[in-house]
C-alpha positions in Angstrom: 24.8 -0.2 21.4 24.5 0.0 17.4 21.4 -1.1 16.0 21.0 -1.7 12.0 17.0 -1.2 11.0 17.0 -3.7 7.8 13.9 -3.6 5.2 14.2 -6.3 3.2 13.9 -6.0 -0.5 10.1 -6.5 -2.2 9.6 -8.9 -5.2 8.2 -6.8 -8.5 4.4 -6.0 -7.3 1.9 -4.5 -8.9 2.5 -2.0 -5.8 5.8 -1.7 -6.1 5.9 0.7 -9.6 9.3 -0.1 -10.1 8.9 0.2 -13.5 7.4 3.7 -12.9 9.9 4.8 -10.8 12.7 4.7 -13.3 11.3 7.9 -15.5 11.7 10.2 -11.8 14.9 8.8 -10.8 13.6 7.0 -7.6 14.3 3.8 -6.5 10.9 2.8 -3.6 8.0 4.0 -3.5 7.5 4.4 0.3 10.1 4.2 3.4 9.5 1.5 6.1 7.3 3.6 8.2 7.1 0.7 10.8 10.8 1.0 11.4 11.4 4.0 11.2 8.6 4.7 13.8 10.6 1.8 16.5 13.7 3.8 15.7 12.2 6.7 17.2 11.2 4.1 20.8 15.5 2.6 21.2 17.0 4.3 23.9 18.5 8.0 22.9 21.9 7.0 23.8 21.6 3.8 21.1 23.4 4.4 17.5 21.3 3.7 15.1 21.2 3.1 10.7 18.6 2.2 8.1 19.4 -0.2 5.4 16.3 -0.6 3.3 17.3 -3.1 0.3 14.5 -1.0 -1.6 17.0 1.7 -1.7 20.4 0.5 -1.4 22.5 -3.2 -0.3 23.4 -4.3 2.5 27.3 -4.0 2.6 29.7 -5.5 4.9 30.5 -2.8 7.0 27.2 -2.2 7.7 26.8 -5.3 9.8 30.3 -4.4 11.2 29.2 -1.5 12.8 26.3 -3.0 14.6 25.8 -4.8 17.2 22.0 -6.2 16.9 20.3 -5.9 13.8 16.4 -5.4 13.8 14.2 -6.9 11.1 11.4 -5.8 10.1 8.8 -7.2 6.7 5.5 -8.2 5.2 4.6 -11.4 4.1 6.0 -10.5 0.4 9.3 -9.8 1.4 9.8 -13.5 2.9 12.7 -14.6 0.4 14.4 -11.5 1.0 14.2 -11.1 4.6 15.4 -15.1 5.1 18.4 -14.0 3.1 18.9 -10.9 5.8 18.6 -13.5 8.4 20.9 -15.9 6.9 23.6 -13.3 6.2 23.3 -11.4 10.0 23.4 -14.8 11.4 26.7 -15.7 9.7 27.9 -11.7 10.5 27.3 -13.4 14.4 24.6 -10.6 14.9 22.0 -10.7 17.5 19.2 -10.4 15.2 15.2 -9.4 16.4 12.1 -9.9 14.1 8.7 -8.3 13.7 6.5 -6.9 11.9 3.1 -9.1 9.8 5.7 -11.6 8.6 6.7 -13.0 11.5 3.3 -12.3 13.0 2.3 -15.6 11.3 5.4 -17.4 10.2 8.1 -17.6 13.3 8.2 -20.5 13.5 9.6 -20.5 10.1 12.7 -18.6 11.1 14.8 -20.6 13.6 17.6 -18.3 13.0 16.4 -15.1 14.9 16.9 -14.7 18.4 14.2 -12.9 19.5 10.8 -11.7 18.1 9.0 -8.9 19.0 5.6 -9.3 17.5 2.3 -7.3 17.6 2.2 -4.0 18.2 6.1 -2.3 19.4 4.3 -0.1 21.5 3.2 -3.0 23.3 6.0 -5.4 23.2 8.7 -3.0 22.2 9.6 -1.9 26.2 9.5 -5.1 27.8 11.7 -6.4 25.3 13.9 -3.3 25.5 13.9 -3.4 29.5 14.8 -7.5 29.6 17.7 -6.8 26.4 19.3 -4.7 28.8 18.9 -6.9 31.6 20.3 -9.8 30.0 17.7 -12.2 30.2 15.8 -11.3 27.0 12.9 -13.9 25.8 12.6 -15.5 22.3 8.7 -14.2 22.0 7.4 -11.4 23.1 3.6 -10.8 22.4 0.6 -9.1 23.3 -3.1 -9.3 23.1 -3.7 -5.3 23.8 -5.1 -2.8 21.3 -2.8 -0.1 23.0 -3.7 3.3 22.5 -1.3 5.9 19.9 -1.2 8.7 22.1 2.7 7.7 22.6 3.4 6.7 19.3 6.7 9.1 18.4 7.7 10.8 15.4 9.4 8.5 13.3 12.9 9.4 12.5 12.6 10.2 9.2 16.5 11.5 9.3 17.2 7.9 8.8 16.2 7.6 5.3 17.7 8.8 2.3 14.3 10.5 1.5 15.7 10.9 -2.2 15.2 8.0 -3.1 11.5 7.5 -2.4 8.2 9.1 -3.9 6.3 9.3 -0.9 6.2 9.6 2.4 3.4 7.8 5.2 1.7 8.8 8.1 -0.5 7.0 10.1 -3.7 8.4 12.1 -5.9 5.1 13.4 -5.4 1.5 13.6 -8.1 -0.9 12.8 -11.5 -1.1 10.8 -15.3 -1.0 11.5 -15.4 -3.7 9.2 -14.8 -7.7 8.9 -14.1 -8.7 5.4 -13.2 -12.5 5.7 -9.8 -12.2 3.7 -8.5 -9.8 5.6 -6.6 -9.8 8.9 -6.4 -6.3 9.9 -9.3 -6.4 12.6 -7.4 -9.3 14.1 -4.1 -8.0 14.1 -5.9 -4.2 14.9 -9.0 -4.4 16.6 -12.5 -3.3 14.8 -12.6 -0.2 17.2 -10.1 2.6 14.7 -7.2 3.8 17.5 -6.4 7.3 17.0 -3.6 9.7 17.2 -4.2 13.0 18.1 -4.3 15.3 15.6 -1.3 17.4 17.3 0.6 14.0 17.0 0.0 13.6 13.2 0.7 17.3 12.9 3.9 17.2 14.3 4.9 14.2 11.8 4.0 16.6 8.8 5.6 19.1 10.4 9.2 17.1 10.5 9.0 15.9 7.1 8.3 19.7 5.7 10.9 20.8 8.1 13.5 18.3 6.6 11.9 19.6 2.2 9.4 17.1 1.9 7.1 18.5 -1.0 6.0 15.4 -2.2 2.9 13.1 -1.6 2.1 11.8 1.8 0.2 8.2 2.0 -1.7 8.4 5.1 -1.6 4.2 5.5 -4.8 3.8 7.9 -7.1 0.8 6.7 -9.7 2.9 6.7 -9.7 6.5 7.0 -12.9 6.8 7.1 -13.7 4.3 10.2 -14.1 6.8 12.8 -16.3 9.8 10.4 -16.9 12.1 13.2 -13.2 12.5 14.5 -12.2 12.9 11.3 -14.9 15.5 9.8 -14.3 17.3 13.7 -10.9 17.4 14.0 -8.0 15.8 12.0 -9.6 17.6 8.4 -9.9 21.1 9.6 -6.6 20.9 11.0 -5.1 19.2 7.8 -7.5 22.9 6.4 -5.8 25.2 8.6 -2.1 23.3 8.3 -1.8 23.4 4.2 -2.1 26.7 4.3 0.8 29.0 3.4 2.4 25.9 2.4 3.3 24.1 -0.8 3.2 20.3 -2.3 2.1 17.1 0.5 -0.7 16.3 -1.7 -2.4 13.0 0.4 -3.4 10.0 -0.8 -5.4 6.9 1.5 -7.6 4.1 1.8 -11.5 4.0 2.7 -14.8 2.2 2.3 -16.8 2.8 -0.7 -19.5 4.3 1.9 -17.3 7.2 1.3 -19.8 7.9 -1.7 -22.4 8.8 0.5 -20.9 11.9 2.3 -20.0 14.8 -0.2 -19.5 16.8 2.5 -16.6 14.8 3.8 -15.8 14.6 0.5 -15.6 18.0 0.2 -13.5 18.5 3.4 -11.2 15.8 2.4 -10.6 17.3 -0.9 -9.9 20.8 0.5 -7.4 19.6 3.3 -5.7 18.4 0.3 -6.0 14.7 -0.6 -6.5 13.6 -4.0 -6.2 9.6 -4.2 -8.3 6.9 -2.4 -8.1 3.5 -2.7 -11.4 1.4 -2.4 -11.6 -2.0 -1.8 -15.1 -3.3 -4.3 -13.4 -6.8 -4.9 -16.3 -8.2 -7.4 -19.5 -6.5 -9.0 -21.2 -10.1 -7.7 -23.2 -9.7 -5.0 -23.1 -13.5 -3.9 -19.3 -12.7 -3.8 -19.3 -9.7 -1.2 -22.2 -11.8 0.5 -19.4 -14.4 0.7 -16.6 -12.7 1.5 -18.5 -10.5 4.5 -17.9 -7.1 2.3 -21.8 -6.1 3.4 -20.6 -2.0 3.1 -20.1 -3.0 -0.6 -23.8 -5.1 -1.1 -26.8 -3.6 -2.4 -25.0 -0.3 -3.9 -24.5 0.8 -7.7 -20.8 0.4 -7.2 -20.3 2.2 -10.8 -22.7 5.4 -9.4 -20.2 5.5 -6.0 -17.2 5.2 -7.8 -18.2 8.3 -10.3 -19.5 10.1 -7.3 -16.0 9.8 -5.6 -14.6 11.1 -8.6 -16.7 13.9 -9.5 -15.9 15.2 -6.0 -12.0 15.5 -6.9 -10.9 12.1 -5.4 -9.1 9.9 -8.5 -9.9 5.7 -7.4 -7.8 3.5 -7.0 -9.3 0.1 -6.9 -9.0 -3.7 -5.0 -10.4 -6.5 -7.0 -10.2 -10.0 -6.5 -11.0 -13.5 -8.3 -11.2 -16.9 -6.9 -14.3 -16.6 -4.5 -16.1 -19.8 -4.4 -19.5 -18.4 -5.6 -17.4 -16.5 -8.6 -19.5 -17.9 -12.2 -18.0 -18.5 -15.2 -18.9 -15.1 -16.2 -16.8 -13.0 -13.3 -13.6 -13.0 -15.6 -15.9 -10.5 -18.1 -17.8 -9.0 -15.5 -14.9 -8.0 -13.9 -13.3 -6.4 -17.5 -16.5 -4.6 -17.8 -17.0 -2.8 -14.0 -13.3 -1.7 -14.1 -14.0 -0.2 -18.1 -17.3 1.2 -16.9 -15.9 3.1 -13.4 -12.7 4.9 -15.1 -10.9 2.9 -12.4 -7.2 3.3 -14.1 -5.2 1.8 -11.3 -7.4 -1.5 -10.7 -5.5 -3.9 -8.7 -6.9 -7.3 -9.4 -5.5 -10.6 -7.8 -6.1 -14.0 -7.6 -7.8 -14.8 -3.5 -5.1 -15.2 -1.2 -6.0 -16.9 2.1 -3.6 -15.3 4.3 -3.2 -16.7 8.3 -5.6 -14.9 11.0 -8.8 -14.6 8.7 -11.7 -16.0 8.6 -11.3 -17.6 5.6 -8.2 -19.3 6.7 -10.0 -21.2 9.5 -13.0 -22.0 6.9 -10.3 -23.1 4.0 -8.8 -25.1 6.7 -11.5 -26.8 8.0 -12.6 -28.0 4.9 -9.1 -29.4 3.4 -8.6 -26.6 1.2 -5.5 -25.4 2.1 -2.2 -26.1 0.0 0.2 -23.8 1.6 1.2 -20.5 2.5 0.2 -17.1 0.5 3.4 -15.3 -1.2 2.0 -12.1 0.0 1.7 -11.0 -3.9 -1.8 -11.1 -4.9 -0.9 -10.6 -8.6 1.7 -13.8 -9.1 -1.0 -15.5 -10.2 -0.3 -18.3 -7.8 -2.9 -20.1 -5.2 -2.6 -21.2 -2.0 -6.2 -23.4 -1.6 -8.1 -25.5 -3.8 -11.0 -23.1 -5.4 -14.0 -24.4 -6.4 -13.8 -23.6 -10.2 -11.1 -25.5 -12.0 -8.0 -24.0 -11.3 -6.5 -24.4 -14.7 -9.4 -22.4 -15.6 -9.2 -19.7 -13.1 -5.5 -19.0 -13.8 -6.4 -18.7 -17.5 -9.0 -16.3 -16.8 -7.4 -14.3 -14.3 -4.2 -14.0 -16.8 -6.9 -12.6 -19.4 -8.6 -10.7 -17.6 -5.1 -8.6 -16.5 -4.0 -9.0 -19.9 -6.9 -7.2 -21.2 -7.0 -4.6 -18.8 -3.5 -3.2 -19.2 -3.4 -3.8 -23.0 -2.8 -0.3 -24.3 -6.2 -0.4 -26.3 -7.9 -0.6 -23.3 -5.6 1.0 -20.5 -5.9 4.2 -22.7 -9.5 3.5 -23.2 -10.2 3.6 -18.9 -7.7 6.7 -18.5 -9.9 8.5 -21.0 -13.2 7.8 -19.1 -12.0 8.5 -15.9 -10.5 11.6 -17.0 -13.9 12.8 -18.3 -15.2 12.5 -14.8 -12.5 13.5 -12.7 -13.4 17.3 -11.3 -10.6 18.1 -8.6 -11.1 21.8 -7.4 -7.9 22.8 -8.1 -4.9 21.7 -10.5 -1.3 22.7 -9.1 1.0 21.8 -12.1 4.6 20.9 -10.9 7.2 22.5 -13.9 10.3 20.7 -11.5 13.2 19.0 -13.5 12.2 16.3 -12.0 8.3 16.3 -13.7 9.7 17.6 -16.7 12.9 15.0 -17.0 9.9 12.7 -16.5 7.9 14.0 -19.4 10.6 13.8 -21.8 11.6 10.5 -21.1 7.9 9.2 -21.3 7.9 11.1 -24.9 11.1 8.7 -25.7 10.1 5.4 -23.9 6.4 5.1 -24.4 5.7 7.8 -27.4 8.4 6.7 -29.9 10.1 3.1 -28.5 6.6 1.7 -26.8 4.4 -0.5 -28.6 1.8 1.7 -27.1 2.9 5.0 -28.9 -0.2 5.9 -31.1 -2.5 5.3 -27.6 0.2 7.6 -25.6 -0.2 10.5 -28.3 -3.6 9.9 -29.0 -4.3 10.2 -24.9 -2.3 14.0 -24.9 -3.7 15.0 -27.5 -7.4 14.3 -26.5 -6.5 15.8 -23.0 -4.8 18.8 -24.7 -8.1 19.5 -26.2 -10.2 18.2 -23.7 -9.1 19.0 -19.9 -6.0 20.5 -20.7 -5.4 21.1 -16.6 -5.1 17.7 -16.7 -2.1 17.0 -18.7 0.5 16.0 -16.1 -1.9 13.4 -14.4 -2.3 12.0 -17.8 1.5 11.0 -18.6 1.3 10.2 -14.7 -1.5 7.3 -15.5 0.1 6.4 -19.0 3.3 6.1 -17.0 1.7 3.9 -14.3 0.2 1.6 -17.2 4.1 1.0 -18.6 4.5 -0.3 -15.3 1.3 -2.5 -14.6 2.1 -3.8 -18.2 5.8 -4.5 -17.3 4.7 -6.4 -14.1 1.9 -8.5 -15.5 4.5 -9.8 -18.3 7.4 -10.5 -15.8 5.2 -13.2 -14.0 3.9 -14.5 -16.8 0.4 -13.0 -17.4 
């Protein structure tokens, strides 16, 4: 049996830095780690192949060779992965869906044969045992939270790990918390999951073993949602593992509540993770109050944020407009919290109401709905009917992005946070790769980019400044290209 993983492709996202990717030669940001992972569960005896359209097309041959083809995508890769569909179905291959799209939108996809939904660890076998059996069922669900002790390797071999800028690993599933927009405590439970820390070893021990030295993304909601696990045992593991060993600088996602441990902090920092991304949403309290974000209420958000990055961690940021108690005024309070915190890389959508929240079923029972979420947060579209003029809102979200990633004042925020940015340590990377990168950011945004007197006037202030700091500055005014080039392809 020949099975053909397929990723579909992702639209242009703010998250997808295509536009950053081009001066390092890489074409994705990330692998599908789902995939990748249910590779690992098939049978041993099964052939298998990755096609991620990310990467590479899907050719022909490829859908020659195999005999079922398994799809896997998020809500933003809907167009492409109804294409995949489409073109496996005409191929006459068995096809099998999962994965958050088809979590919510099945029904939208007569074309697949089966769907295994919810988490493979728990709907994975049965399917596997009743494929083989011949009486395989369309649906195959589950209401469990399993546990991740069996959770394998995934078979990184798979990729063409060339072609991507980072690499993911996942410790725990699901979050303390119950922010109304989001649906990761339905589809993951509010209790975290965990892996053991031999288990998330052993991933970071096949990626090194195969010359990974770049940056991991360790994917978990919340990193931080189970504290004492991680301060007791994955972090002074993640201590003891680094050592002797070069590059896997980490990156992840926590709770601004973060702020109020340096010690973890600290610990965090030292087992060698640099990046976190925070969701604040709005400065407005009667927004958080509305949208359930209670860890964020009552805090000087500006004070956490500073705190984070005094302690060596660079913020990345989640921001949103659209709530119903949003004033007139959130558009400019918004522009003003993201100059103030030095937050470069502020991700700020429009509210999507995405199926499985609690918001859905409030939007829902009040009429509001008018279709389903793209899955892109920054397309500037809307699925609901908000309670300011939508005109208006769209007109104030496109100035607010405009504004923030105008050179002026992209330059402006990379400045500030580079000012309070103290990471312990500063390992600069002379590869052809960073230095091919340099020159080509010299070329495209210091002599062709209507932003050259901001990109020279940034190096040369951290020249004199925080000279240690140099690389991560062309990193950011790279990453501002990009933000730049995303907002003006949709329009804002």
């Amino acid at each position: 049996m020949n099975v053909l993983l397929v990723h579909p492709r992702f639209p242009d996202t703010f998250w997808s830095f295509r536009h950053a990717l081009k001066f390092v030669r890489k074409r994705a940001a990330l692998p599908p780690l789902g995939l990748l992972t249910v590779a690992s569960m098939l049978p041993r005896e099964w052939g298998r192949r990755l096609v991620d359209l990310n990467v590479r097309e899907l050719r022909a041959q490829d859908l020659t060779w195999a005999d079922v083809v398994f799809v896997g995508a998020m809500i933003a890769q809907r167009d492409s992965a109804h294409e995949v569909v489409a073109r496996c179905r005409a191929a006459g291959r068995t096809v099998v869906a999962g994965g958050p799209l088809f979590a919510v939108e099945h029904e939208h996809f007569p074309e697949v044969d089966h769907f295994v939904l919810d988490e493979a660890e728990a709907t994975l076998a049965p399917f596997l045992e009743d494929f083989a059996a011949g009486r395989a069922r369309r649906t195959y669900r589950s209401g469990e939270f399993p546990e991740l002790q069996s959770t394998p390797v995934p078979q990184w071999e798979l990729a063409d790990l060339r072609r991507y800028v980072s690499l993911s690993v996942q410790w725990s599933r699901g979050c303390p918390y119950n922010c109304d927009f989001c649906n990761v405590t339905s589809m993951f439970g509010h209790t975290p999951r965990l892996k053991s820390t031999a288990q998330v070893l052993a991933e970071l021990d096949e990626m090194y073993r195969l010359g990974w030295r770049g940056d991991v993304f360790f994917v978990d909601d919340n990193l931080i949602g189970n504290k004492r696990r991680l301060r007791e045992d994955l972090l002074p593991a993640l201590i003891e593992w680094r050592r002797g060993k070069r590059g896997l600088d980490f990156y992840t996602q926590a709770s601004i509540n973060l702020a109020d441990d340096p010690k973890l902090m600290q610990m965090m920092v030292a087992a060698g993770f640099s990046c976190v991304f925070i969701g604040i949403e709005t400065p407005e309290e009667a927004g958080l109050a509305e949208c359930n974000k209670h860890q964020n209420t009552g805090r000087d958000l500006v004070a956490d944020v500073k705190r984070i990055q005094r302690a060596g961690l660079q913020v990345q940021g989640g921001f949103i407009i659209g709530f119903d108690a949003d004033p007139p005024s959130i558009f400019q309070r918004q522009v003003e919290f993201i100059q103030k915190s030095g937050i470069v890389t502020a991700m700020v959508g429009l509210l999507n109401v995405i199926p499985e929240t609690r918001l859905w079923e409030r939007l829902h029972g009040e009429g509001r709905l008018l279709g389903r979420s793209t899955g892109n947060n920054v397309d500037g579209t809307l699925n609901f009917v908000p309670r300011m003029n939508a005109e208006a809102l769209r007109r104030g979200y496109r100035e607010v992005v405009g504004h923030l990633y105008s050179p002026a004042t992209y330059y402006q925020r990379v400045r500030t946070f580079l000012r309070e940015y103290q990471p312990p340590r500063v390992q600069l990377s002379l590869s052809w790769q960073n230095l091919r990168a340099f020159a080509y950011s010299n070329l495209r945004l210091g002599v062709l980019g209507r932003e050259r007197f901001h990109y020279w006037r940034l190096l040369g202030w951290t020249v004199l400044r925080r000279p240690a700091l140099l690389q991560l500055a062309v990193t950011l005014a790279i990453y501002g290209h990009h933000f730049r080039r995303t907002s003006e392809a949709i329009g804002l």
